[in-house]
C-alpha positions in Angstrom: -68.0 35.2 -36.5 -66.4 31.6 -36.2 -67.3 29.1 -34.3 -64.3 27.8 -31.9 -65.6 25.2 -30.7 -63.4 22.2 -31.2 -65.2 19.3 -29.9 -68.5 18.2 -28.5 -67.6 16.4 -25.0 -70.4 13.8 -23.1 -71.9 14.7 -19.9 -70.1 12.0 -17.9 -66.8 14.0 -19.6 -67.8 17.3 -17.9 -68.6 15.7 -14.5 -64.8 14.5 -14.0 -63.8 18.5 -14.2 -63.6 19.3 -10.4 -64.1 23.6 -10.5 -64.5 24.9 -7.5 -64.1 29.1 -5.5 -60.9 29.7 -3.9 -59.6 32.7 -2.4 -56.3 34.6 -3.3 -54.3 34.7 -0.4 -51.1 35.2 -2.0 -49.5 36.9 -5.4 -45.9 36.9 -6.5 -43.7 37.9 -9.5 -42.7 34.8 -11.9 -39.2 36.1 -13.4 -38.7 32.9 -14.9 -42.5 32.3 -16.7 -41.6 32.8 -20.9 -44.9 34.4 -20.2 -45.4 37.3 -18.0 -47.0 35.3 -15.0 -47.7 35.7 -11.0 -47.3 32.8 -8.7 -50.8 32.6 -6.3 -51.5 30.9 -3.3 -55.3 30.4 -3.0 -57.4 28.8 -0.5 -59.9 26.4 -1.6 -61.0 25.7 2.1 -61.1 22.9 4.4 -61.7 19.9 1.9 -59.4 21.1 -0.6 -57.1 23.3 1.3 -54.3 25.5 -0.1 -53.2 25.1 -3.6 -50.6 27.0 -6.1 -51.3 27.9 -9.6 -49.1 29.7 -12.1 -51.7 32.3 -14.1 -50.7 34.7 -16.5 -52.8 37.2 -16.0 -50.3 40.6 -15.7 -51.6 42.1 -18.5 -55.0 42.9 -16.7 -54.6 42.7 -12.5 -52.0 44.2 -10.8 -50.6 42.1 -7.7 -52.4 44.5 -5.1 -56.0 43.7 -7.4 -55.8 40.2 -6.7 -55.4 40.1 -3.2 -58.5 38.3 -1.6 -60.4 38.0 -4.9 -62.5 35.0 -5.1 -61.5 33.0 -8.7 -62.8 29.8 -10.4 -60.0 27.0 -10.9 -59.8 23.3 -12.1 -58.8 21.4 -8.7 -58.4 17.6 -10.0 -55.7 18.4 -12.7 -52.7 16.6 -12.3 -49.4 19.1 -11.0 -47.5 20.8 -13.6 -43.9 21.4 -13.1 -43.7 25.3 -14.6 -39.6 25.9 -13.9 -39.3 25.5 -10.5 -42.7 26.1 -9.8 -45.5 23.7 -9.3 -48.8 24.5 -10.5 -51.5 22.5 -8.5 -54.6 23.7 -10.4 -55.8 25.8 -13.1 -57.1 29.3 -12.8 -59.5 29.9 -15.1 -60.4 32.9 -17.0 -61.8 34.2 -20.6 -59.0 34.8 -23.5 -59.1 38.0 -25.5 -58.1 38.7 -28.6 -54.9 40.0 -27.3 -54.7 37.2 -25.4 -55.4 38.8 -22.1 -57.2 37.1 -19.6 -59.8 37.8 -17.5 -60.4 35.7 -14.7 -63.6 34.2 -13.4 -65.0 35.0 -10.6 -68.0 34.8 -7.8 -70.1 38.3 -8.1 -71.2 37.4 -4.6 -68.5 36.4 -1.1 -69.4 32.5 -1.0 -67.5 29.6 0.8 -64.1 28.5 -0.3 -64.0 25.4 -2.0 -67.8 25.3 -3.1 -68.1 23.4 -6.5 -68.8 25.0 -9.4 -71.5 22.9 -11.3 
């Protein structure tokens, strides 16, 4: 086994990374990804408020699967500009081998927008 770990990072580093729960409220095809990819619309609650992230996760959720799932994303990133899509945060998720991606998620219904720390 290798070690993949690129860097070591300070603690003050890991404190700008705003992750926080959001809920899927919204999942749609993304034609024009060069990746397979859904659009989402997730709700990362009052505070925070709606946000759209581009995730390409086809490979293991169908569009139905996602619906109201509770996910982990990066909230502070700057936009990205994904074809005519803007991503406003990052979805994250583990990366397989084949590089599927499984997403990370809240075993237990908490409130949107709660930090992840």
């Amino acid at each position: 086994m290798t070690n993949e770990l690129s860097s070591t990072i300070q603690w003050q580093d890991f404190e700008k990374v705003d992750m926080r729960v959001g809920t899927i409220l919204e999942v749609n095809d993304f034609p024009e990804a060069r990746k397979p990819a859904y659009q989402l619309t997730i709700d990362f609650g009052t505070a925070i408020g709606i946000k759209k992230s581009s995730a390409q996760i086809t490979q293991c959720y169908a569009k139905e699967d996602l619906l109201g799932k509770q996910i982990v994303a990066v909230v502070n990133f700057p936009k990205k500009q994904i074809g005519h899509f803007m991503s406003e945060c990052l979805v994250l998720g583990s990366v397989g081998e084949e590089n599927d991606i499984v997403l990370l998620t809240s075993d237990l219904k908490v409130e949107n927008g709660l930090r992840i720390g």
